[in-house]
PyMOL commands that place a pseudoatom at each C-alpha (Angstrom):
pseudoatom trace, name=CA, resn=UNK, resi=1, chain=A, elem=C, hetatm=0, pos=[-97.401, -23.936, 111.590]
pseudoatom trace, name=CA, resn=UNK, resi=2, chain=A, elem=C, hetatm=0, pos=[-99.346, -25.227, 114.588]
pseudoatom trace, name=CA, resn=UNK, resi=3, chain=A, elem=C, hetatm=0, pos=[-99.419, -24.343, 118.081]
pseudoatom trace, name=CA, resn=UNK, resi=4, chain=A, elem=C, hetatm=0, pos=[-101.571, -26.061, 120.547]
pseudoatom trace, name=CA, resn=UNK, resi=5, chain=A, elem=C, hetatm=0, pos=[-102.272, -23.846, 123.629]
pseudoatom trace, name=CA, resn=UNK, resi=6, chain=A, elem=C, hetatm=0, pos=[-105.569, -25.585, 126.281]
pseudoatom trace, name=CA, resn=UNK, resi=7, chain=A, elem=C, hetatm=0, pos=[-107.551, -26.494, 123.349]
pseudoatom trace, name=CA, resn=UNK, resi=8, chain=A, elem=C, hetatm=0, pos=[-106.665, -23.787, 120.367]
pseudoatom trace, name=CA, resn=UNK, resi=9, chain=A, elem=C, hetatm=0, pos=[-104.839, -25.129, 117.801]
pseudoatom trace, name=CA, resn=UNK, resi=10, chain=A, elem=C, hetatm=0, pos=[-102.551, -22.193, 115.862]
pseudoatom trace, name=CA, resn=UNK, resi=11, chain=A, elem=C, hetatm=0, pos=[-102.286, -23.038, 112.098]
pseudoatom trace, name=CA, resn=UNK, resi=12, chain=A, elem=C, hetatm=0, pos=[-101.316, -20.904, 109.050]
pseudoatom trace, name=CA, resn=UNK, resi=13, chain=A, elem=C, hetatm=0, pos=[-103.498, -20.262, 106.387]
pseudoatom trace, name=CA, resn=UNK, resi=14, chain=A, elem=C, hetatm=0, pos=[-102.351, -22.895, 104.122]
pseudoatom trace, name=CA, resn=UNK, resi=15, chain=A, elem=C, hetatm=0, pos=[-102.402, -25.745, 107.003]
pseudoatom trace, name=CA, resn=UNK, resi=16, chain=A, elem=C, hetatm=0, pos=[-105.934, -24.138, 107.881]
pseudoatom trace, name=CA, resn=UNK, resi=17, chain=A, elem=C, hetatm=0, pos=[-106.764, -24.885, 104.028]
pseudoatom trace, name=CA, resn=UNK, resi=18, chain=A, elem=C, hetatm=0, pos=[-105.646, -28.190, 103.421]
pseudoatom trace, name=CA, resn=UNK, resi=19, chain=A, elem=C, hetatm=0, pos=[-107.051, -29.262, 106.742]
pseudoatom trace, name=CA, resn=UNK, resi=20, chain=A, elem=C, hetatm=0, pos=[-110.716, -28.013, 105.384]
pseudoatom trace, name=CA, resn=UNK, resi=21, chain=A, elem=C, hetatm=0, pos=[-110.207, -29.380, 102.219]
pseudoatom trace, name=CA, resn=UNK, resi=22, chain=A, elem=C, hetatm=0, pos=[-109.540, -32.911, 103.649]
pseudoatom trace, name=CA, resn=UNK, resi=23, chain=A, elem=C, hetatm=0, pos=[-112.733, -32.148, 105.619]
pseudoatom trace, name=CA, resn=UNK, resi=24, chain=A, elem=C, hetatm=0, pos=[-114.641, -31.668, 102.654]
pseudoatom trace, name=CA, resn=UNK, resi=25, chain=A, elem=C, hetatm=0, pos=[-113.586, -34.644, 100.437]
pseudoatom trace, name=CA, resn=UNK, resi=26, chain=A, elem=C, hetatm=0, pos=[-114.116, -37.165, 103.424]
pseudoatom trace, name=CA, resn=UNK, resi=27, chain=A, elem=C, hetatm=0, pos=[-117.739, -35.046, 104.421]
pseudoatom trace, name=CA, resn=UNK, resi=28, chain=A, elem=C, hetatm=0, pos=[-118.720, -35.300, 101.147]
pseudoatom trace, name=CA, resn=UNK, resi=29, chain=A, elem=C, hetatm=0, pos=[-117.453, -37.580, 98.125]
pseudoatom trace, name=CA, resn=UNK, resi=30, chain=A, elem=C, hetatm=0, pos=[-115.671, -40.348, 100.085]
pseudoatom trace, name=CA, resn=UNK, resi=31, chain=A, elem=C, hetatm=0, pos=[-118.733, -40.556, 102.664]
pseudoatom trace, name=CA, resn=UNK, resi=32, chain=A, elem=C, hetatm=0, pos=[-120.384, -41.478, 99.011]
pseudoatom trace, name=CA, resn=UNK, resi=33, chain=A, elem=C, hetatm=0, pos=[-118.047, -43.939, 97.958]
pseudoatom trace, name=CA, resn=UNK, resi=34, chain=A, elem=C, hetatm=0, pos=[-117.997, -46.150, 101.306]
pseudoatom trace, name=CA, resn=UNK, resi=35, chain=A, elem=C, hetatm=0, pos=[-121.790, -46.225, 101.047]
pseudoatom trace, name=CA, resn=UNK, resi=36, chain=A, elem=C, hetatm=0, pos=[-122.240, -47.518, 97.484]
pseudoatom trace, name=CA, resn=UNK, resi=37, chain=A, elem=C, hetatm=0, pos=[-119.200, -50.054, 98.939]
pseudoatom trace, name=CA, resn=UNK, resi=38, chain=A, elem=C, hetatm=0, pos=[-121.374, -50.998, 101.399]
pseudoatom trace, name=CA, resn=UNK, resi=39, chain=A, elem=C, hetatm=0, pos=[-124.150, -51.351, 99.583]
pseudoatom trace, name=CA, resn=UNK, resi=40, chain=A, elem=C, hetatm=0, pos=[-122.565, -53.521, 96.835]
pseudoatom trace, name=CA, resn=UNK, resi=41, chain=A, elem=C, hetatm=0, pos=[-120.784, -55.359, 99.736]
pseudoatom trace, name=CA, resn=UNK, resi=42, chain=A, elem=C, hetatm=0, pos=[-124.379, -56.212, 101.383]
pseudoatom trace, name=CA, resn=UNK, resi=43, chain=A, elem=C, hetatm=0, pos=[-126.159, -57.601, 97.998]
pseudoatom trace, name=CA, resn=UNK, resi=44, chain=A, elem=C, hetatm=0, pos=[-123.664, -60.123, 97.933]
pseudoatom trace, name=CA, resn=UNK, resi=45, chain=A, elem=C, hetatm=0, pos=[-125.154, -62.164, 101.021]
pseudoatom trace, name=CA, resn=UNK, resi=46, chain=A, elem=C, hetatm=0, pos=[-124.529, -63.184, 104.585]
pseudoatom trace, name=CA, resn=UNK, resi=47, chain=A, elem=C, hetatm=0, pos=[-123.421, -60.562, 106.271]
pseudoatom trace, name=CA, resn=UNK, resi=48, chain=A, elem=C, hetatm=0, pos=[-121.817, -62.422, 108.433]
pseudoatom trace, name=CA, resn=UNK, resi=49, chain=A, elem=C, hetatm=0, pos=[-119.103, -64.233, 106.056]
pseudoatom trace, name=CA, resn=UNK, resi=50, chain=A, elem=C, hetatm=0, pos=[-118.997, -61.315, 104.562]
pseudoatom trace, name=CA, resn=UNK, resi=51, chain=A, elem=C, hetatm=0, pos=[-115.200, -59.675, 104.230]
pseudoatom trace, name=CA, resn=UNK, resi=52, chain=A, elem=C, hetatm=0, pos=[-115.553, -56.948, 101.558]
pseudoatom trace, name=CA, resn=UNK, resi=53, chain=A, elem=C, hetatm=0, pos=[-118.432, -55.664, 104.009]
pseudoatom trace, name=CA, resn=UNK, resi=54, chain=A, elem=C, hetatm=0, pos=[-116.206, -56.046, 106.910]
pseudoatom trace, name=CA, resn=UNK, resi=55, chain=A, elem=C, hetatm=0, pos=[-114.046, -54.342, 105.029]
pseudoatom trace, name=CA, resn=UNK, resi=56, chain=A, elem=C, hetatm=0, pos=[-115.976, -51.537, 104.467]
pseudoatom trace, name=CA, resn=UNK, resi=57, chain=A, elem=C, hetatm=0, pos=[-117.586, -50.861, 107.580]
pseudoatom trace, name=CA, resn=UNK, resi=58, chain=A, elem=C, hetatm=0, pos=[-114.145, -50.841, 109.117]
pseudoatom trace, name=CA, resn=UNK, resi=59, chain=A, elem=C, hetatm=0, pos=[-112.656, -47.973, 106.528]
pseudoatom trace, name=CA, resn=UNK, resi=60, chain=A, elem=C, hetatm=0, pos=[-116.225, -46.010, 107.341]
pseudoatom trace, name=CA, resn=UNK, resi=61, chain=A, elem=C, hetatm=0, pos=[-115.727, -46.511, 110.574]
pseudoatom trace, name=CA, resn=UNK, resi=62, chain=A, elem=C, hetatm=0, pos=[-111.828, -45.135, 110.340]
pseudoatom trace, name=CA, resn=UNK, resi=63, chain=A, elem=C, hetatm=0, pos=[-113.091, -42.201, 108.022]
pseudoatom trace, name=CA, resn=UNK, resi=64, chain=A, elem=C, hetatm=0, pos=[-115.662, -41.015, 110.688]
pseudoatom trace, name=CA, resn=UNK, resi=65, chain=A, elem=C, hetatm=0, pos=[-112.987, -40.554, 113.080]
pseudoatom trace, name=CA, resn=UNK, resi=66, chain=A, elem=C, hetatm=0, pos=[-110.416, -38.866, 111.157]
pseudoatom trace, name=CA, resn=UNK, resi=67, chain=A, elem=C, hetatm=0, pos=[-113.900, -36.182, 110.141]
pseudoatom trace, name=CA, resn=UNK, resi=68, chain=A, elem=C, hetatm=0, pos=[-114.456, -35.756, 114.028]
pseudoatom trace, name=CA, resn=UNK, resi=69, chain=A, elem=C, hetatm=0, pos=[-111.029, -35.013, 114.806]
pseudoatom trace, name=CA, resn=UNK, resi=70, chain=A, elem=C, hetatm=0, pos=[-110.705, -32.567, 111.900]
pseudoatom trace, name=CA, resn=UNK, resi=71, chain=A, elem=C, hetatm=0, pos=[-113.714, -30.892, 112.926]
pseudoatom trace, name=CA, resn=UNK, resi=72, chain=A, elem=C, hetatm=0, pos=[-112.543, -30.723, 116.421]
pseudoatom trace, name=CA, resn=UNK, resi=73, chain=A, elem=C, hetatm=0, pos=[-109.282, -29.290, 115.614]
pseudoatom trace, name=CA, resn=UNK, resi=74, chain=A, elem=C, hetatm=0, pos=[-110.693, -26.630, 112.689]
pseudoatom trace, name=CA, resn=UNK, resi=75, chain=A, elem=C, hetatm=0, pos=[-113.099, -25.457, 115.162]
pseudoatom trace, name=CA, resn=UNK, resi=76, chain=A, elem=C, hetatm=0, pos=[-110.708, -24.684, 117.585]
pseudoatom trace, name=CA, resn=UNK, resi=77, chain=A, elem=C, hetatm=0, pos=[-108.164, -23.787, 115.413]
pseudoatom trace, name=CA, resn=UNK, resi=78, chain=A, elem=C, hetatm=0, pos=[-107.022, -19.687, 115.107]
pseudoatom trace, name=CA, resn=UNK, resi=79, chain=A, elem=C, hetatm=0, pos=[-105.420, -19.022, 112.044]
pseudoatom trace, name=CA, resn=UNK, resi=80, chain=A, elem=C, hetatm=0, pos=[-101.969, -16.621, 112.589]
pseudoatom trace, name=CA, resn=UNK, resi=81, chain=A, elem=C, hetatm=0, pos=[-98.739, -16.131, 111.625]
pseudoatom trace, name=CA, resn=UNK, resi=82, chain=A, elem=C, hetatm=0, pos=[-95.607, -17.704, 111.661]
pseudoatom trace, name=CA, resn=UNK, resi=83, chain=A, elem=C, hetatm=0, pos=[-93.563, -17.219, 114.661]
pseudoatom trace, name=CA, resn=UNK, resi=84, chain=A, elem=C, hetatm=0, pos=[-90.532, -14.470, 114.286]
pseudoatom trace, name=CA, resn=UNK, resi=85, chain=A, elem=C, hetatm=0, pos=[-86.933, -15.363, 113.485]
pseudoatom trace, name=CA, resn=UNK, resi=86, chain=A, elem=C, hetatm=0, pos=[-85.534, -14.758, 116.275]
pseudoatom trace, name=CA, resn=UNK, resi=87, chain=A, elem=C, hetatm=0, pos=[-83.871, -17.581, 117.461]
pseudoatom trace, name=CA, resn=UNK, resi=88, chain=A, elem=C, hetatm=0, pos=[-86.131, -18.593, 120.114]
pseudoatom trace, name=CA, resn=UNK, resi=89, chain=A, elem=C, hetatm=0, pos=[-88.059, -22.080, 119.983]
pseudoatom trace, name=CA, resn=UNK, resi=90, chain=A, elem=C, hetatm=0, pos=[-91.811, -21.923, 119.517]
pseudoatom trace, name=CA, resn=UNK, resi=91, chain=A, elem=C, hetatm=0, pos=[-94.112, -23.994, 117.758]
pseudoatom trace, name=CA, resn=UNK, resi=92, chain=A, elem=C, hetatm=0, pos=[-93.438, -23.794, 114.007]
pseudoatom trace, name=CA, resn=UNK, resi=93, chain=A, elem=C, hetatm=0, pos=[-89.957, -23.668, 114.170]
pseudoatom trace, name=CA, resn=UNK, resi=94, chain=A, elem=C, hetatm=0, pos=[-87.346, -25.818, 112.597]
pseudoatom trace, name=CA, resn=UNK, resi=95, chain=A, elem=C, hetatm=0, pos=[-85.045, -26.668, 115.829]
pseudoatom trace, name=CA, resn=UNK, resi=96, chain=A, elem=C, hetatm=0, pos=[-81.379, -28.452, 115.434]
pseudoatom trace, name=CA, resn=UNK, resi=97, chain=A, elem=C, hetatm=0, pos=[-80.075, -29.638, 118.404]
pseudoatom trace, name=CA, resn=UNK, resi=98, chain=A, elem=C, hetatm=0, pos=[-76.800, -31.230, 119.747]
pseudoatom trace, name=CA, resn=UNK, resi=99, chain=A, elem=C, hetatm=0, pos=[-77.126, -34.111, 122.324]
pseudoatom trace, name=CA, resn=UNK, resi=100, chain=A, elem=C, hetatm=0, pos=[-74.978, -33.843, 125.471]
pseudoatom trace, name=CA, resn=UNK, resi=101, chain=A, elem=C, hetatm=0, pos=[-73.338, -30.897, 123.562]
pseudoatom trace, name=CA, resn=UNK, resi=102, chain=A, elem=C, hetatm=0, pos=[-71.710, -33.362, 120.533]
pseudoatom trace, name=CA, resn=UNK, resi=103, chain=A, elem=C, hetatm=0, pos=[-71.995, -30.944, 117.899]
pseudoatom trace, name=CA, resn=UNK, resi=104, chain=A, elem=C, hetatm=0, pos=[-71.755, -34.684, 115.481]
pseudoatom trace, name=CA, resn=UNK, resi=105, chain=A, elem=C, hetatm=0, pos=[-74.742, -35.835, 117.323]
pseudoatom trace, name=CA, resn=UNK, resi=106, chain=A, elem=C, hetatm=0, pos=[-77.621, -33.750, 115.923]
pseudoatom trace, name=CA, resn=UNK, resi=107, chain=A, elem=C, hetatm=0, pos=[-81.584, -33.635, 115.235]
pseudoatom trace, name=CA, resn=UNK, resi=108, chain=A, elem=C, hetatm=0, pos=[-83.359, -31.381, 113.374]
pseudoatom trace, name=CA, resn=UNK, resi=109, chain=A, elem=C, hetatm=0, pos=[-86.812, -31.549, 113.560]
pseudoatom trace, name=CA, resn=UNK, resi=110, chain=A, elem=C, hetatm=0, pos=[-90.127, -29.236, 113.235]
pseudoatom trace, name=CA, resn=UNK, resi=111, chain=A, elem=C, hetatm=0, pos=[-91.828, -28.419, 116.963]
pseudoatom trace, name=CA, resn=UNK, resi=112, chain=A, elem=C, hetatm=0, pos=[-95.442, -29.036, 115.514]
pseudoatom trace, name=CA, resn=UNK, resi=113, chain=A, elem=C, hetatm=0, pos=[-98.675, -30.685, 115.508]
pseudoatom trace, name=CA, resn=UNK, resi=114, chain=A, elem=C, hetatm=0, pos=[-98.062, -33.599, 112.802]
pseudoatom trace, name=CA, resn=UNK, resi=115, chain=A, elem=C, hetatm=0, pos=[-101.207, -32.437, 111.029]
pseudoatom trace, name=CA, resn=UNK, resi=116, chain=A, elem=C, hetatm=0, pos=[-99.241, -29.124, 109.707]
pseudoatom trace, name=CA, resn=UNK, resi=117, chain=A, elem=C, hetatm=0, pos=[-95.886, -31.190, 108.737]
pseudoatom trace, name=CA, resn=UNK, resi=118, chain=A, elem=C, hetatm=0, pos=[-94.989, -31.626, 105.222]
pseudoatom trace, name=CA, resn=UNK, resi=119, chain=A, elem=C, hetatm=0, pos=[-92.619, -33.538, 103.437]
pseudoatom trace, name=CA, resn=UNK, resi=120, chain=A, elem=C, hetatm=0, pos=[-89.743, -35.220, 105.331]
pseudoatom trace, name=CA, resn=UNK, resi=121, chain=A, elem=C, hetatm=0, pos=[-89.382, -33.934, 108.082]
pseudoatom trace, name=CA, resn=UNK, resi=122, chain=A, elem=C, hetatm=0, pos=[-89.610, -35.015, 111.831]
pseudoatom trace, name=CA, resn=UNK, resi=123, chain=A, elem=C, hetatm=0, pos=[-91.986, -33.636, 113.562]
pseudoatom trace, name=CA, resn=UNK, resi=124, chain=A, elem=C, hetatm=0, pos=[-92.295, -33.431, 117.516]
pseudoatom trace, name=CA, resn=UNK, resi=125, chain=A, elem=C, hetatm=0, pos=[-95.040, -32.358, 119.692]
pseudoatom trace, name=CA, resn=UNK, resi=126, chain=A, elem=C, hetatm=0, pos=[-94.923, -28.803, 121.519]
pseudoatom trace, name=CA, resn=UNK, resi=127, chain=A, elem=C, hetatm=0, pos=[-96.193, -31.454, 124.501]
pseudoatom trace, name=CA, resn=UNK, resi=128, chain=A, elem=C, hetatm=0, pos=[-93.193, -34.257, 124.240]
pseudoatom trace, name=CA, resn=UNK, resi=129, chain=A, elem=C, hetatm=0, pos=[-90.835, -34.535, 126.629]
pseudoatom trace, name=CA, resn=UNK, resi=130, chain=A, elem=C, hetatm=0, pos=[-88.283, -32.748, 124.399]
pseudoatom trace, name=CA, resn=UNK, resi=131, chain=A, elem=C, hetatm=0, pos=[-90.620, -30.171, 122.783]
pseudoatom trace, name=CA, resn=UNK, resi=132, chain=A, elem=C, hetatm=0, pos=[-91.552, -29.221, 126.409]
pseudoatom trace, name=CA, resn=UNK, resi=133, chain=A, elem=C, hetatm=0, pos=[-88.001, -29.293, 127.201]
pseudoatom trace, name=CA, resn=UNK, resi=134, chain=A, elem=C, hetatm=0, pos=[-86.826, -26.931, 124.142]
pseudoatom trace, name=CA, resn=UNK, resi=135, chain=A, elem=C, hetatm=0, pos=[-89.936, -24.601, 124.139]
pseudoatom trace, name=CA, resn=UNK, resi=136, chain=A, elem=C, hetatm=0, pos=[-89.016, -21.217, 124.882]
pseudoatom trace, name=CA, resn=UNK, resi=137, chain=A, elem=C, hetatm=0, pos=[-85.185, -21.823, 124.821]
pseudoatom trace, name=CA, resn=UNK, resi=138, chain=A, elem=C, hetatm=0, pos=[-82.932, -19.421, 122.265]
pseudoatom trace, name=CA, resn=UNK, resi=139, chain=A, elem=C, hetatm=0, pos=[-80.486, -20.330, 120.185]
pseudoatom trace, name=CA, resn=UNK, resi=140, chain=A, elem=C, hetatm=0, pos=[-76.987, -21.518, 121.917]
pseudoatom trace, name=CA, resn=UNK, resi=141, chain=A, elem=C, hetatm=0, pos=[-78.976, -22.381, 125.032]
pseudoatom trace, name=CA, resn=UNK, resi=142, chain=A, elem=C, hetatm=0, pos=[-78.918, -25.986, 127.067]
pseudoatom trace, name=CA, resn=UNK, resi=143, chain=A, elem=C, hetatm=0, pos=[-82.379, -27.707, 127.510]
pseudoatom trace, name=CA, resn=UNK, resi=144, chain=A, elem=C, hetatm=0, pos=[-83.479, -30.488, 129.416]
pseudoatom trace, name=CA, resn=UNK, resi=145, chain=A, elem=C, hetatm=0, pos=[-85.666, -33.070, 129.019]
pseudoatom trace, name=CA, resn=UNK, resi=146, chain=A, elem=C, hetatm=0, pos=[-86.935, -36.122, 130.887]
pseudoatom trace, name=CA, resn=UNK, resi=147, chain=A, elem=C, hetatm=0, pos=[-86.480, -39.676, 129.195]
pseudoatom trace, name=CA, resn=UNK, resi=148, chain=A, elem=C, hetatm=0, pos=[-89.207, -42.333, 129.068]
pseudoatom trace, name=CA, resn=UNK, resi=149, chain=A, elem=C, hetatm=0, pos=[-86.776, -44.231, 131.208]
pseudoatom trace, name=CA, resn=UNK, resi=150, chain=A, elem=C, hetatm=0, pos=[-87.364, -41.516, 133.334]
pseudoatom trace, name=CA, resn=UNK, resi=151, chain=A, elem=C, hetatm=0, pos=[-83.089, -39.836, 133.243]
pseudoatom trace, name=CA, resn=UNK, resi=152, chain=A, elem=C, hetatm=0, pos=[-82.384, -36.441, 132.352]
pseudoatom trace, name=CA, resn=UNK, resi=153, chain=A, elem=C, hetatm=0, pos=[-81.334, -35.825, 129.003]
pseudoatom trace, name=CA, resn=UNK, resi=154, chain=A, elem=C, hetatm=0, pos=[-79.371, -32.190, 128.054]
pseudoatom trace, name=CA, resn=UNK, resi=155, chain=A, elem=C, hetatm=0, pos=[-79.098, -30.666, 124.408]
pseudoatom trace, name=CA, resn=UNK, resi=156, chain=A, elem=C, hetatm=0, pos=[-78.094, -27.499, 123.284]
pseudoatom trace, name=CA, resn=UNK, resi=157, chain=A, elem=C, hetatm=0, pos=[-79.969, -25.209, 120.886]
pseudoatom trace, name=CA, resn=UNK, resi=158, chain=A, elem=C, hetatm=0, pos=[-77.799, -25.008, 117.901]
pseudoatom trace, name=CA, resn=UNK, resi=159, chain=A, elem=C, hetatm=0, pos=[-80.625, -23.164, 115.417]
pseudoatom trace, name=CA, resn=UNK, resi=160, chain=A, elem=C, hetatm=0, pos=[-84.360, -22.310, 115.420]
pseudoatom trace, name=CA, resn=UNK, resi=161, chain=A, elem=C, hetatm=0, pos=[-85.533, -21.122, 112.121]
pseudoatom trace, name=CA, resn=UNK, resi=162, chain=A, elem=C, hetatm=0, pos=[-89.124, -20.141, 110.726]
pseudoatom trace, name=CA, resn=UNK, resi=163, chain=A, elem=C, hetatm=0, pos=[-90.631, -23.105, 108.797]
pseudoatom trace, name=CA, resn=UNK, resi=164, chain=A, elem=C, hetatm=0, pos=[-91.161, -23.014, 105.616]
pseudoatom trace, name=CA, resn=UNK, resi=165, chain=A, elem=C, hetatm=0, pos=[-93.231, -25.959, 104.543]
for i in range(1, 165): cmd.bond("trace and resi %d" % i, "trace and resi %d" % (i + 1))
show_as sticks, trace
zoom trace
């Protein structure tokens, strides 16, 4: 589970985990393989016709960002617990909702940072427009949320459960 509060990011041990470990492989082994790319890329000639170095320099360049926004986020990060079951929408919960109160017209979806989602599911933002709107809201209550079109929207709480990952 995550749980962004000013700049702390709440994640549970295993999200804490797999975030280092991606951390690692891209510090360490990958940073390896883009150089001996590179390198291999460069012996071939003018670097300026040159699309396999292109090529590289653009994945290193897309590799160093995703290692400073990992660091940023795991050295902010707190790990904790996930939230209780109690039926009231935090971050790490699984969230169903009815639109406009049609109990056919549903979403369930994990209120999350997308770096702790797994598998299928949708994840939304504590910070959207909807997670901001649900956030703090129990079971059976209404929320509302603002639309980028900039109407009101209404949906009602139908469950909030624990993830589970």
């Amino acid at each position: 589970m995550t749980q962004t509060s000013d700049n702390v990011t709440w994640l549970t041990q295993e999200a804490y985990n797999q975030l280092k470990a991606e951390l690692e492989y891209l510090s360490g082994p990958a940073r390896t393989e883009i150089s001996v790319k590179i390198a291999a890329a460069r012996e071939e000639g003018d670097l300026r016709e040159n699309g396999g170095y292109h090529a590289a320099k653009e994945e290193q360049g897309k590799m160093e960002l995703r290692v400073r926004q990992l660091t940023q986020l795991l050295e902010h990060a707190k790990v904790g617990e996930a939230p209780a079951d109690d039926g009231v929408v935090e971050p790490g919960m699984v969230v169903t909702i009815a639109f406009d109160g049609d109990p056919d017209d549903t979403l369930t979806f994990l209120l999350a940072s997308r770096e702790y989602a797994s598998g299928d599911i949708e994840t939304y933002s504590p910070q959207s427009p909807l997670g901001t709107g649900v956030n703090g809201k129990r079971t059976g209550d209404d929320a509302e949320y603002e639309l980028p079109n900039g109407k009101k929207a209404t949906v009602k709480i139908l469950s909030a459960k624990p993830y589970t990952g």
